[in-house]
C-alpha positions as CSV (number, residue, x, y, z in Angstrom):
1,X,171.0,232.3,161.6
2,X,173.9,230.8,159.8
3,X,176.1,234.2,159.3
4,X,179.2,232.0,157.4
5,X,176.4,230.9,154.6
6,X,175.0,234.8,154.2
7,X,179.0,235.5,154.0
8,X,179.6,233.0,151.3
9,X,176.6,234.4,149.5
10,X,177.5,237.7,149.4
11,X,180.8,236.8,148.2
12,X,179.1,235.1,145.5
13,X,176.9,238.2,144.3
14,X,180.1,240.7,144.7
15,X,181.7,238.1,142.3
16,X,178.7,237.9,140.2
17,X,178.2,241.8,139.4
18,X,182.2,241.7,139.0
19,X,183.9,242.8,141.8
20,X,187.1,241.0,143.6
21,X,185.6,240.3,147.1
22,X,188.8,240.3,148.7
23,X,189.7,244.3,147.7
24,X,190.3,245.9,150.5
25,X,186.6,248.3,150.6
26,X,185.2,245.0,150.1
27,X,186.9,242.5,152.2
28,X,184.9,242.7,155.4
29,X,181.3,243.9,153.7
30,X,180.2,239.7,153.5
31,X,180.9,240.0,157.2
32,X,179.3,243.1,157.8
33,X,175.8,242.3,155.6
34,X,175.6,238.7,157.4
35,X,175.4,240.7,160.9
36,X,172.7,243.3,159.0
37,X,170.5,240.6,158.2
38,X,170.7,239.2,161.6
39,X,169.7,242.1,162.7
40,X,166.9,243.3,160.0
41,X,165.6,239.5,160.3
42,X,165.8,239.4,163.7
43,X,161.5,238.8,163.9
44,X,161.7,235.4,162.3
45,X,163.5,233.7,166.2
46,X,161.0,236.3,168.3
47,X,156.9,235.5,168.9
48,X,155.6,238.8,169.2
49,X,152.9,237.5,170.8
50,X,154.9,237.3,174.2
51,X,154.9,241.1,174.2
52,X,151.0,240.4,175.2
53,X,151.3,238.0,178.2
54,X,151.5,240.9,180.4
55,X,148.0,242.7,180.1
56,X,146.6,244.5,183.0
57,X,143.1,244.2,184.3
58,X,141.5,247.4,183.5
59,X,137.9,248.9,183.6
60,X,138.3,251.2,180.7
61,X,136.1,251.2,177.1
62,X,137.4,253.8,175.2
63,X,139.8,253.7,172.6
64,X,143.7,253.0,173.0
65,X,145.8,254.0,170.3
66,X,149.3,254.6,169.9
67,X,150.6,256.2,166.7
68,X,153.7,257.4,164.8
69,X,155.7,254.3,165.9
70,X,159.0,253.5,163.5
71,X,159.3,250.8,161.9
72,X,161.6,249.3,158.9
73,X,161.3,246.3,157.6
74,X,162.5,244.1,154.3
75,X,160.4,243.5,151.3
76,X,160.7,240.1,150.5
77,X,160.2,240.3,146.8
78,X,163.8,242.7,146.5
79,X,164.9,242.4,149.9
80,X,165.0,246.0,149.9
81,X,164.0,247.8,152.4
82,X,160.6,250.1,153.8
83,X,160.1,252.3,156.4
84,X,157.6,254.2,157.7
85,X,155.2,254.7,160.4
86,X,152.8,252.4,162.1
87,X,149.4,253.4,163.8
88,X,147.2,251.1,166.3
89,X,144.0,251.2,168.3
90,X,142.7,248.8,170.3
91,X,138.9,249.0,172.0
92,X,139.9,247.2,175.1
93,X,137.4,244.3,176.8
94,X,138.5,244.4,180.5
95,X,142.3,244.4,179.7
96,X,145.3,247.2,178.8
97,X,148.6,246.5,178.2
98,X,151.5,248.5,178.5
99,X,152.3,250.9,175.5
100,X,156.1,249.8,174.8
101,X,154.2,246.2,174.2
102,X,152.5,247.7,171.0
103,X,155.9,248.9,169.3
104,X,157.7,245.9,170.4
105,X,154.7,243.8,168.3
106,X,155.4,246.2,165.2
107,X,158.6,245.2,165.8
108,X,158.7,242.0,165.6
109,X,156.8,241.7,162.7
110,X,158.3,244.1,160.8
111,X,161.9,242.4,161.5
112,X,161.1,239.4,158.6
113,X,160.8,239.4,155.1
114,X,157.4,240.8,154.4
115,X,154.9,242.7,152.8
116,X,153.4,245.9,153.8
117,X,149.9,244.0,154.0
118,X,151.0,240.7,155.4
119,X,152.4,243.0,158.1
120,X,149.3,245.7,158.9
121,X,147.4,242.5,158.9
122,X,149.3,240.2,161.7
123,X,150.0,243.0,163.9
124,X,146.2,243.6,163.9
125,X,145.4,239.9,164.1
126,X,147.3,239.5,167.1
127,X,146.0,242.6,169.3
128,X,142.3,240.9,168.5
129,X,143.4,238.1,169.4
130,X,145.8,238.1,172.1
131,X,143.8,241.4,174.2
132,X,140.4,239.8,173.8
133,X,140.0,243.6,172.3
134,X,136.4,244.7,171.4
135,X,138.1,245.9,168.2
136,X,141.2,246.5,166.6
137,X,142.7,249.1,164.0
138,X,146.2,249.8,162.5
139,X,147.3,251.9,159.9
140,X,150.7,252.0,158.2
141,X,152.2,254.5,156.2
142,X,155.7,253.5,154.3
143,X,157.8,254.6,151.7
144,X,159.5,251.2,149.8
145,X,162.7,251.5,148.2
146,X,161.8,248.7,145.5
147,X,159.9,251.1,144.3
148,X,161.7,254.6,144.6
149,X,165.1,253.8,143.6
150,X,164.8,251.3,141.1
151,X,161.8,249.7,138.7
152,X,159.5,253.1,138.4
153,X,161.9,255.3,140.3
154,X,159.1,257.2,142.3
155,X,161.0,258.9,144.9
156,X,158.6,260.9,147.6
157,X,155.5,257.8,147.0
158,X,153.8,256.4,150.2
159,X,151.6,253.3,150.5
160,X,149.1,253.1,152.9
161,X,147.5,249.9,154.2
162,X,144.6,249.5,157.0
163,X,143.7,246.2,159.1
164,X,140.4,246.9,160.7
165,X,138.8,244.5,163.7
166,X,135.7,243.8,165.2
167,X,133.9,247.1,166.0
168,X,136.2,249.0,164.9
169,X,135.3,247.9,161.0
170,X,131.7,246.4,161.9
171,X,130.3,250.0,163.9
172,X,130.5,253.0,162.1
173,X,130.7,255.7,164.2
174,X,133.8,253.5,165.8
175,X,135.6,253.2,162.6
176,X,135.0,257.2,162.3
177,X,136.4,258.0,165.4
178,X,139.6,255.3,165.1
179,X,140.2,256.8,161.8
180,X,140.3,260.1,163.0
181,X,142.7,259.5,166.0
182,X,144.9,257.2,163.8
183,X,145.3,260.0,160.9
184,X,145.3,262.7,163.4
């Protein structure tokens, strides 16, 4: 990531909305929003997919799920931010991997410019694909400041967006149960 170019940038923009970029509140906040972005777009150097290597044979065919995990990531179209919560199942084929694994691939994801969609969408592509899983879900929950504190202003407004996998979407009495567990 080339921090001295974010630097300049933000220079730029403080210049641009009129502020002096060298005032002393000011001086060091190029510096200090270069190292954010490094941070908040830390997903774009990582694979989450090498959170998966490490999957453990295992004789088990219910489902797995893991919810309430954290998550913030960047809208792309403001690069403001969302947060929320994340939720994912996976019906395992033969294989389990460890929990941490699951946030670490929210993670990931979620540390790029996105969309809410884009993201619920690769972090259930990749469990299908990378567990062998019998079925995937995940849910996320998020509230997007583009939306709450500037354009419409709707402070307290939550999206909701669902990827759903194999027999997870395709047997109903699967998706029932998933959906249950996933909303609690």
């Amino acid at each position: 990531m080339d921090l001295e170019r974010i630097e300049h940038a933000i220079r730029e923009i403080l210049a641009a909305v009129g502020e002096d970029p060298q005032r002393e509140g000011l001086a060091r906040t190029p510096r200090r929003v270069a190292k954010m972005y490094q941070e908040l777009f830390s997903g774009l150097t990582k694979d989450p997919a090498e959170h998966l290597t490490a999957a453990f044979t295992e004789i088990y065919d219910e489902l797995v799920v893991l919810r309430d995990i954290p998550f913030h990531s960047m809208c792309e179209h403001h690069l403001m931010p969302f947060e929320g919560k994340a939720h994912v199942a996976y019906l395992p084929e033969g294989q389990v991997v460890g929990i941490s694994k699951l946030a670490r691939v929210v993670d990931d994801f979620a540390h790029r410019p996105q969309v809410q969609e884009r993201l619920t969408s690769q972090i259930a592509d990749l469990l299908m694909e990378r567990l062998k899983a019998k079925g995937v879900a995940v849910v996320l929950q998020a509230t997007h400041t583009c939306m709450t504190c500037r354009g419409i202003k709707k402070a307290g407004s939550t999206m909701i967006t669902s990827a759903v996998r194999g027999l997870c979407k395709s047997d109903a009495r699967t998706r029932s149960e998933v959906m249950t567990l996933l909303h609690g």
